[in-house]
Each structure stands twice: as C-alpha cells, then as structure tokens.
VMD Tcl script that draws the C-alpha trace (Angstrom):
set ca {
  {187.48 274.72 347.64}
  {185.73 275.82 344.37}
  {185.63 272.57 342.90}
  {183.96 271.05 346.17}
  {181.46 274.20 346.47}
  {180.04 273.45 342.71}
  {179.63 269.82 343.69}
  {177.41 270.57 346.59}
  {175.41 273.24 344.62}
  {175.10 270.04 341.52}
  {173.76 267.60 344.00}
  {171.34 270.16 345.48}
  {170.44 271.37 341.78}
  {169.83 267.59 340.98}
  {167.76 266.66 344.14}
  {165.86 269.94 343.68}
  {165.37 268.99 340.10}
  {163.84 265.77 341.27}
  {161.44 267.28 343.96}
  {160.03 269.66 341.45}
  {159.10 266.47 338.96}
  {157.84 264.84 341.91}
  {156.14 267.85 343.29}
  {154.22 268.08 339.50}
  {152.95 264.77 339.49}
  {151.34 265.63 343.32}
  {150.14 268.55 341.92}
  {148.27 267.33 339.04}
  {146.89 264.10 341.11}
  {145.54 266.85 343.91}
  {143.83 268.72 341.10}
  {142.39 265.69 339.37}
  {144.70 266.22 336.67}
  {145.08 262.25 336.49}
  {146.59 262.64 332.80}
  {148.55 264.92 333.65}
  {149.98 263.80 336.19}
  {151.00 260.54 334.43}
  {152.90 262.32 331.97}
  {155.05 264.04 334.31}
  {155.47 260.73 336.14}
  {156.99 259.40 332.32}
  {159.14 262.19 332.48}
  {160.59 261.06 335.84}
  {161.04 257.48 335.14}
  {162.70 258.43 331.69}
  {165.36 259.73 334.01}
  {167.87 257.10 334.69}
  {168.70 258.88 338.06}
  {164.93 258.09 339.16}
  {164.96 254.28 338.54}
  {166.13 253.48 341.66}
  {164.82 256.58 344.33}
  {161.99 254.82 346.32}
  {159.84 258.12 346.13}
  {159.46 257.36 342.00}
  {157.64 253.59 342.53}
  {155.44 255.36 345.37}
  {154.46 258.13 342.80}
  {154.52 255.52 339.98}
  {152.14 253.43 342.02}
  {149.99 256.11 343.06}
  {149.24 257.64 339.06}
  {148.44 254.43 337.85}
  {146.51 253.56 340.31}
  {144.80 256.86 339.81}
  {144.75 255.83 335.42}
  {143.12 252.88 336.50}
  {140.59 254.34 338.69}
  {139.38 256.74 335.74}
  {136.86 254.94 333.34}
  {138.36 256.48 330.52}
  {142.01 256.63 331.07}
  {141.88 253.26 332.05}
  {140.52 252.35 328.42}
  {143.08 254.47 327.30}
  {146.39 252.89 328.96}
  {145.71 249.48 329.66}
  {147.48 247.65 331.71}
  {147.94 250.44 334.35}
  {146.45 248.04 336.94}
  {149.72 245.68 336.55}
  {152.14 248.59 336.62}
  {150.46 250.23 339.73}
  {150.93 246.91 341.99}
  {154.26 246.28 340.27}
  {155.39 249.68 341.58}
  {153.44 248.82 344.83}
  {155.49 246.06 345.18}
  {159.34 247.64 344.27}
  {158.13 250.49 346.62}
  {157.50 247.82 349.56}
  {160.74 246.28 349.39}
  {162.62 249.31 349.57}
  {160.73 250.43 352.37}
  {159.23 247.58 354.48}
  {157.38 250.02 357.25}
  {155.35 251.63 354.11}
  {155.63 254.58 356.31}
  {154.77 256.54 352.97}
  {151.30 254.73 352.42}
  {150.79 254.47 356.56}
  {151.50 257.56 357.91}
  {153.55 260.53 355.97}
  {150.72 262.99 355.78}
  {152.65 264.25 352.21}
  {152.15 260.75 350.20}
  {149.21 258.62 352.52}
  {146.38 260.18 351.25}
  {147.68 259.47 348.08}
  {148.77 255.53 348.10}
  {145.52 254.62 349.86}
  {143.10 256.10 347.14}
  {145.31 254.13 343.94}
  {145.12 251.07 346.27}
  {141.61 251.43 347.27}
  {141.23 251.93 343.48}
  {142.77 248.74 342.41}
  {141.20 246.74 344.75}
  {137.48 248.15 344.17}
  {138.00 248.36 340.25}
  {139.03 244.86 339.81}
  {136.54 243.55 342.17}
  {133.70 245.29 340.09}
  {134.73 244.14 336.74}
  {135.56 240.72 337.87}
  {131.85 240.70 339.24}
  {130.43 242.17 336.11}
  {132.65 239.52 334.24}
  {130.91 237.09 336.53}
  {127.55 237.76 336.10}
  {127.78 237.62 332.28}
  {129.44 234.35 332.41}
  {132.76 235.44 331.17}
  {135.17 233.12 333.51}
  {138.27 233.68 331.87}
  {138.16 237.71 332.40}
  {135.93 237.29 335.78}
  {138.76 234.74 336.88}
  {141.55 236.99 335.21}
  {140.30 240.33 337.41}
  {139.39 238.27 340.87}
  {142.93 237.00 340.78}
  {144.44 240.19 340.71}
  {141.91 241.88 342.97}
  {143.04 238.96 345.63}
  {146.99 239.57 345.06}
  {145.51 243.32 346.24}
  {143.66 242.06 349.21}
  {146.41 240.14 350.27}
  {149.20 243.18 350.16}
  {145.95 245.21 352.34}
  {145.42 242.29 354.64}
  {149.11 241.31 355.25}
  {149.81 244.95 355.92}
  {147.43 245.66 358.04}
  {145.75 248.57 355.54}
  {142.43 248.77 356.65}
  {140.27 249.48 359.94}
  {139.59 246.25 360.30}
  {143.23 245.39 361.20}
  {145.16 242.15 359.46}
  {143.89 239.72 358.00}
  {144.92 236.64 355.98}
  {142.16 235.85 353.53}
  {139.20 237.66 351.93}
  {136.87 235.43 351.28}
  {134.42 236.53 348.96}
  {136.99 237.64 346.77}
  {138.94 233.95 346.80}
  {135.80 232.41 346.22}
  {134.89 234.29 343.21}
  {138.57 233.70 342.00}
  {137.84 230.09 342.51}
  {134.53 229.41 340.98}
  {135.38 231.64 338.12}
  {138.83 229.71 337.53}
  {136.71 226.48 338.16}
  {134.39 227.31 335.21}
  {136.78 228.74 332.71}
  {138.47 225.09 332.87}
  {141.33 226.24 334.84}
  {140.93 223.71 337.70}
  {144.66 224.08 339.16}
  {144.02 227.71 339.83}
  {140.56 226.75 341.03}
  {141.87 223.50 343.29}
  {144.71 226.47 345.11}
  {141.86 228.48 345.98}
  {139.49 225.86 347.36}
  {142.52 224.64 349.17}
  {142.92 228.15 350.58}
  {139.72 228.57 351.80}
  {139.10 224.94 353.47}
  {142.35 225.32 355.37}
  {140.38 227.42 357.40}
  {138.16 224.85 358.20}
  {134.52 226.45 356.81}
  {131.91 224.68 358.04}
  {129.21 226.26 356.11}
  {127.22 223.89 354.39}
  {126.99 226.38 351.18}
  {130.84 225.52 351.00}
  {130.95 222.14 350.82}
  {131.22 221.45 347.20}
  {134.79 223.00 347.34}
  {135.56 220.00 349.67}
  {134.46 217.38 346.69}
  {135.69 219.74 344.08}
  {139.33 219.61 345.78}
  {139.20 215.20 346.92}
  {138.21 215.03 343.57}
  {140.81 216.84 341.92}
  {143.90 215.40 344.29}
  {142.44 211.88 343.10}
  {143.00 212.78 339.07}
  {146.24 214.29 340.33}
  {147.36 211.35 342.18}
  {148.41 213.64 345.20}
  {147.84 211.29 348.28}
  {149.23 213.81 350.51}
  {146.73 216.24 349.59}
  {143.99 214.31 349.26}
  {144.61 213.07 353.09}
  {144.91 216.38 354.18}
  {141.73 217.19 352.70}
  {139.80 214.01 353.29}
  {140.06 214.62 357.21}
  {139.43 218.35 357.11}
  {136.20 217.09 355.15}
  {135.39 214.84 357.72}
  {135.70 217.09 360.69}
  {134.17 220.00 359.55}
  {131.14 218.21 358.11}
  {130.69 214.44 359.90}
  {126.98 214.07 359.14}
  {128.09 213.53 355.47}
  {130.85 210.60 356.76}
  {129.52 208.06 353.43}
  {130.35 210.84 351.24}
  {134.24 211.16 352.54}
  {134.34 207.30 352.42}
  {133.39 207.17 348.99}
  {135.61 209.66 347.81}
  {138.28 207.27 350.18}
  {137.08 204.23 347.91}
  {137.10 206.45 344.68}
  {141.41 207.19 345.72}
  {141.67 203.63 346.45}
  {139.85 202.35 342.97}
  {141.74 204.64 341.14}
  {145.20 204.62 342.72}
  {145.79 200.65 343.71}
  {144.46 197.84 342.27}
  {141.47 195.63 344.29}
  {143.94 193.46 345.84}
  {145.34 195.80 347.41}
  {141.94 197.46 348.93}
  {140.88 194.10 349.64}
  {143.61 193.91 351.61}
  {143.14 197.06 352.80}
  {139.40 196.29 353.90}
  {140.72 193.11 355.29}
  {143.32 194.46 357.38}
  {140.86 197.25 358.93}
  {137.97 195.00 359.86}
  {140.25 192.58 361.57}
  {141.19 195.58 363.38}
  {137.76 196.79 364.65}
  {138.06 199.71 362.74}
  {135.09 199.84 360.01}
  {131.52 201.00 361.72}
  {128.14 200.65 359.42}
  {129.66 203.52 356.72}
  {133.06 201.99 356.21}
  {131.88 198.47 355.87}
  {128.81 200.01 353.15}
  {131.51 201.96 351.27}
  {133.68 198.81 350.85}
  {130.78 196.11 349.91}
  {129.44 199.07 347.48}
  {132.83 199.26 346.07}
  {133.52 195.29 345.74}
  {130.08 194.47 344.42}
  {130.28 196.98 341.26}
  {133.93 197.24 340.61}
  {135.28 199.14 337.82}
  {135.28 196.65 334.30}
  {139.49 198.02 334.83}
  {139.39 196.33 337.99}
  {137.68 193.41 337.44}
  {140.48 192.38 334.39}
  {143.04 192.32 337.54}
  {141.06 189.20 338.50}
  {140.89 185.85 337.15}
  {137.27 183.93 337.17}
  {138.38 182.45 341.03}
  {139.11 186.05 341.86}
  {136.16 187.49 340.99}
  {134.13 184.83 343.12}
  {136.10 186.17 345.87}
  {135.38 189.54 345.30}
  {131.67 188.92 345.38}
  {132.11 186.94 348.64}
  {134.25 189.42 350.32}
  {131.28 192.45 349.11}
  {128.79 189.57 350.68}
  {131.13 189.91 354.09}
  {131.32 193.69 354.02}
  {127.15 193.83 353.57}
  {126.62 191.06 356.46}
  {128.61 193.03 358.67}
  {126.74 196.52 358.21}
  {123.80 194.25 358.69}
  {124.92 193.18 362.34}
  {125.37 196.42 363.04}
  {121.99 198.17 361.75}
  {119.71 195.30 361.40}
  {116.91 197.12 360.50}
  {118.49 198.00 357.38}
  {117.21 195.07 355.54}
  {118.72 196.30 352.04}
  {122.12 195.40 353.53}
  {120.83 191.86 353.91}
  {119.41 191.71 350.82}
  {122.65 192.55 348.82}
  {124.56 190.52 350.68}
  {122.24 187.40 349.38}
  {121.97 188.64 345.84}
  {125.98 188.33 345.66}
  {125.52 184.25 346.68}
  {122.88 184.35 344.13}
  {124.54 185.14 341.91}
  {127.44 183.18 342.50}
  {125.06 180.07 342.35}
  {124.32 181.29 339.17}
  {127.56 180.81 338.19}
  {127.96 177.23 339.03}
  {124.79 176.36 337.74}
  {125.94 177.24 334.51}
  {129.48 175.33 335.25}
  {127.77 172.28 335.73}
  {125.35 172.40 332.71}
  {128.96 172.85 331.18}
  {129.74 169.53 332.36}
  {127.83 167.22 330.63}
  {128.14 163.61 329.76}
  {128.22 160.39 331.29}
  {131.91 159.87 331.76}
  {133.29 159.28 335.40}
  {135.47 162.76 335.29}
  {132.39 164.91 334.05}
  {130.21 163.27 336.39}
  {132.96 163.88 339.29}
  {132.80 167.28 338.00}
  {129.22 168.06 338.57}
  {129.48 165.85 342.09}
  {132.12 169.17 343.17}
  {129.91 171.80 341.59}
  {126.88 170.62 343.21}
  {128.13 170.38 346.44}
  {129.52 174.10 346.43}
  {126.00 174.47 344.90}
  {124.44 173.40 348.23}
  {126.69 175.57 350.26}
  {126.37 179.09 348.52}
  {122.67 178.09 348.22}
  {122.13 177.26 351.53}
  {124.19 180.34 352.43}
  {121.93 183.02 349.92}
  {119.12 181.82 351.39}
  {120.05 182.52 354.54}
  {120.51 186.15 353.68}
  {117.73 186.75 351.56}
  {115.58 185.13 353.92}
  {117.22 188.21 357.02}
  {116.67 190.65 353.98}
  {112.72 189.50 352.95}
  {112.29 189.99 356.91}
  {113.77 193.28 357.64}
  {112.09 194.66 354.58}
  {108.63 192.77 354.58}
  {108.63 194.92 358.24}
  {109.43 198.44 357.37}
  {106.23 200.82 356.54}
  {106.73 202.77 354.69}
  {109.43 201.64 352.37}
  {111.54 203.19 349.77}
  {111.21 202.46 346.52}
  {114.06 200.42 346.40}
  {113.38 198.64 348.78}
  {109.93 197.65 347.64}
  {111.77 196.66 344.40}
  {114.63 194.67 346.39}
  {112.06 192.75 348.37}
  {110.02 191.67 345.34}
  {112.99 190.46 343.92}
  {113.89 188.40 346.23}
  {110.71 186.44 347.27}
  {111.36 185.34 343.55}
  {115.33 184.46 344.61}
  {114.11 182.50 347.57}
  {111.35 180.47 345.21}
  {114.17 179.30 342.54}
  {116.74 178.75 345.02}
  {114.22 176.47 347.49}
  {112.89 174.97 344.11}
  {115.86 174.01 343.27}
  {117.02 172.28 346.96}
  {113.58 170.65 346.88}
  {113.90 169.17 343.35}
  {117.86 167.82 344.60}
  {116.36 166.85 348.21}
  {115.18 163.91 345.64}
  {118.24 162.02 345.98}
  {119.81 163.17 348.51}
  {117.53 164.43 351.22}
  {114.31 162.79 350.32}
  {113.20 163.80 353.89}
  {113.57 167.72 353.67}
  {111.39 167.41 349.97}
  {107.38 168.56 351.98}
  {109.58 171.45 353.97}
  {110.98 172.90 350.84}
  {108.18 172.36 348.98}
  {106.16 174.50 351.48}
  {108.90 176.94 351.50}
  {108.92 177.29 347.35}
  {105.26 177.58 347.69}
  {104.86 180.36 349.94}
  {107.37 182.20 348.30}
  {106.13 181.71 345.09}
  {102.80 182.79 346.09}
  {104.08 186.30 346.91}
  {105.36 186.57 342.95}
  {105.04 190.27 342.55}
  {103.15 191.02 345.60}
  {105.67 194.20 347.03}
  {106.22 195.14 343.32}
  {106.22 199.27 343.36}
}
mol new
graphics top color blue
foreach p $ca { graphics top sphere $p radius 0.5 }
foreach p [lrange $ca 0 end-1] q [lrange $ca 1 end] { graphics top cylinder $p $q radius 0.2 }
display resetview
C-alpha cells in the first residue's frame, strides 16, 4: 500500500511540476514579459516528458507567436514565425476541435493574439517587401502569411465565419512569386484564384499569365481547364482565348496536324468569324519551325488553306474588307511564286516549253482567283470612312496588286484571249491610276 501511495503522490508531483512551468510562461505572456516567457517555455520543451503533452505546442505556439509580434525580439530570434505555426500545427492534430484557441477562457485569449500576430506581421513585411521591389522576401512573407489565412479560414477563426481563400493576400503571393522568377509558385496561385471564376477585368492577366505558362509546360489538361474558364468569365475577349488555343496548337503539334484540326472543325460548322481569323492568322505567318515541316507543295497549301480560313470570315462579316484583302495577298503571292518557276524554265526545248504551258495555266487560275479577292477587299475598304490605318495601307497596296496582276492577263490575253485585251486594259488603267491614292 506504501509503494502504490508514493506513486500517486510522484504522478501528482510531476503533473503539478508541469502546471507550474506552464502556469510561468502564462504569467509572463499576461504581464508582457514576452522574453520571459519564452525562456520558461525552453525550459518546458527541454523536458522530455513535455514533448508530447498537447498543452506544450499550444504554449509553444502562443510565445512565439508573441517573439514574433515584438519588433525587437523578433530581430532577436528569428525564425520564431516558423516555429509558432509549426507548433500551431502539432497542437491541431492532437486536438482537432482547437477547443483551446476557440473557447477555453484559460488559453483563447492567448492563441488568437500569436495568430493574429503572425498573420498581421507577415502581411506587413511582405507589403513593405513589396513596395520596395524585393520579390523574393515580399513572395517569401505572403506565402507564409497565406499558409496563416488558410489555418484562420479553414477553421472558421474569425467573425466573418469560413472561408477558403483570401484574396488579397494570394494575389500578392502571386505577383510577388511572378516577379522574383518563380513562375511555378506564381502559376499555383493564379490557378487558385481563377478557379473561382473572377470576372474582374483588373484580373485578367492571371488568365494569360497561367494559358501561357501550361503551354511552356506542355500541360494540356491544364491549359483546357483554364482556356474555358477564360472564356466564360470574360467572352468579349473570345480572339484572345483563340490565340492562346493557336499558340498550344503551334507549339504542341505540328501544322498538319492543326490543319487538320481547322479542317475537321469547319467541316463541322463549328468556327464563327474569331475561330476562322485565329486559324488564317496562324497559317499565313507560321513559325520558320513550322514551315521546315513542309516541303515547297506544302507550303502552297498552307497559304491556300490561310486564303480559305480569311474568305470564310469574309462571308461572315463582309464589311470587314481586311479579311478580303489577306485572303488575295496569299494568291498573290502564290502567283509570285510561279512567275518565278516559269522564268526558271527557260529555253526552247519541247519539255521546258511544256513546263511553262503547266505553270501558266495555274498562273491563270490563282490569278484569276487573287483578283477576285482583292477586287471584294479594294471594295469593302474603298467604302469604310473612316479607316484604320491599316487599312488605308492594305487598300493602297492592293490597287497596285490588281494593276500588275490585270497587266499581266492583258499582256497574255495576246495569244490567247485577244478578245478580253480593251477590258483588261481598262481594268490595269483604272487601277493604275489610283497608284498611291489611299496611301496614309
């Protein structure tokens, strides 16, 4: 009976023991006595009986969240911001409720100012950080001043109730990662804050700063997921998403493939005036990467498939002249091509001379076809007031493609249409008479 009487009176002398350590670290926080406190709190975790007692990572939590709270000390001990949320977060695993930090009159008062501390602390020097253009440190004290928010949203440790994502404080996280070159940390953030969808135009650089950064990463997943939140939270800006589509496309599959791709949709009636614009813009100035895919044939068809892609936004907005234009410029300069081909061919011998007979009459076709679209183009644009600049320069250009191209029929008409020779004459003439006439 003696031997069990002294154990009782050893466990009460131990737990006893305890509460007095613990009771002088509360002592010394309620007086202010922040260093003080912290060096009682040493003595307690030096004891190996403390390590695991859930009251020693409350009260470890609470004095360095005090340390860090104190302009001085916090100079003094650095660091105490990590081991506060550390012991924040051994305390919340052994006691899920946090009935401690929510509602134990002895230890509330307590937890909330060391995690009011850390969370207002690190905000302020990640702003200061911020506004002196130091990224890496702004970045380094958003990031943990939004693992803080998060523990206060998720458990509900405010009057505002839960929440799931402070804003500001991601943003600044972002941005600051974004500029101090650490773009992964930046992308998670951006991705974080458009999964809720923001529709404020002030955010919508974090939609193009995340498409853009799936594309170097190759993640089509993400950059889908992202792509169609872009496009439903800001619509107006639809030629933007489809160029960033194009930009995937270009730098993920070769132009076969997106030819194929176009192809496929536009059979399907699925392009409007946007898709078709992104696809011709994307055909007619490929990437030089691309364009070694493509053998010389190839690259013909690329220019005539960009020619499709502008002739159908044309049909669909014909007052967009520009369209037109383009799409004639690409025959152009396909007849170009063959001029030079058969200038290649010269001689008298039966197979050059069969030669030029096969150039010349795909001559008269892409001709006939470039003139056609020029002509839609010199019409939509001759009859828009005021006109861009652009367009002012696209429609002087191509009064001069109309005069070589109907020189050039009139001068063949010769031999073998000697009959059309006054009508294309007339047509060179009037052309060529308007020689600089829209220049801007």
């Amino acid at each position: 009976m003696k031997k069990v009487f002294l154990s009782l009176l050893l466990v009460s002398f131990i737990y006893m023991s305890f509460a007095q350590n613990y009771n002088g670290v509360k002592l010394n926080l309620t007086l202010g006595k922040v260093e003080e406190a912290k060096k009682e709190m040493d003595k307690v975790i030096a004891d190996p009986k403390a390590k695991d007692k859930v009251e020693t990572d409350f009260w470890a939590f609470a004095v360095n969240g005090s340390v860090y709270g104190d302009s001085a000390l916090k100079l003094k001990y650095p660091g105490s911001e990590k081991l506060a949320f550390e012991s924040l977060t051994k305390y919340a695993a052994k006691e899920p409720d946090l009935k401690k930090l929510k509602t134990d009159e002895e230890y509330k008062d307590f937890g909330l100012r060391a995690l009011s501390n850390l969370y207002g602390q690190s905000f302020n020097e990640g702003r200061a950080a911020f506004q002196s253009k130091d990224w890496a440190n702004s970045f380094n004290s958003f990031a943990f001043c939004q693992q803080v928010s998060e523990f206060i949203g998720k458990n509900t440790l405010t009057t505002n109730g839960k929440y799931t994502i402070d804003t500001t404080v991601v943003l600044y996280a972002a941005y600051a990662a974004q500029n101090a070159g650490k773009v992964a940390d930046a992308a998670a953030r951006y991705k974080t804050l458009a999964d809720w969808k923001i529709n404020e135009k002030d955010y919508e650089d974090i939609y193009k700063f995340i498409l853009d950064y799936d594309t170097k990463q190759k993640d089509e997943a993400s950059f889908k997921k992202y792509l169609a939140v872009a496009k439903e939270v800001f619509p107006a800006d639809a030629p933007v998403w489809n160029q960033f589509e194009m930009n995937y496309m270009s730098s993920n599959a070769g132009i076969n493939d997106i030819v194929s791709k176009y192809k496929s949709e536009d059979a399907a009636g699925k392009l409007n005036e946007d898709g078709y614009i992104t696809y011709a813009e994307s055909f007619a100035t490929p990437d030089k990467s691309q364009l070694d895919q493509l053998d010389s044939t190839q690259k013909v068809e690329l220019k005539m498939t960009a020619s499709d892609a502008f002739q159908k936004a044309y049909n669909l907005n014909n007052k967009a002249g520009i369209y037109a234009f383009n799409a004639g410029v690409l025959y152009y300069s396909v007849f170009g091509e063959l001029d030079d081909r058969f200038y290649n061919y010269r001689g008298e011998s039966a197979a050059l001379k069969a030669k030029r007979e096969e150039i010349l009459k795909q001559q008269f076709d892409v001709a006939t076809k470039a003139i056609e679209w020029l002509e839609k183009g010199y019409t939509a644009l001759k009859a828009k007031d005021p006109r861009e600049k652009s367009e002012s320069q696209s429609l002087n250009r191509s009064v001069d493609y109309l005069a070589n191209l109907y020189l050039w029929k009139r001068d063949r008409s010769k031999i073998v249409d000697p009959k059309s020779y006054d009508a294309l004459d007339a047509k060179y003439k009037l052309f060529d008479s308007e020689h600089d006439k829209y220049k801007n």
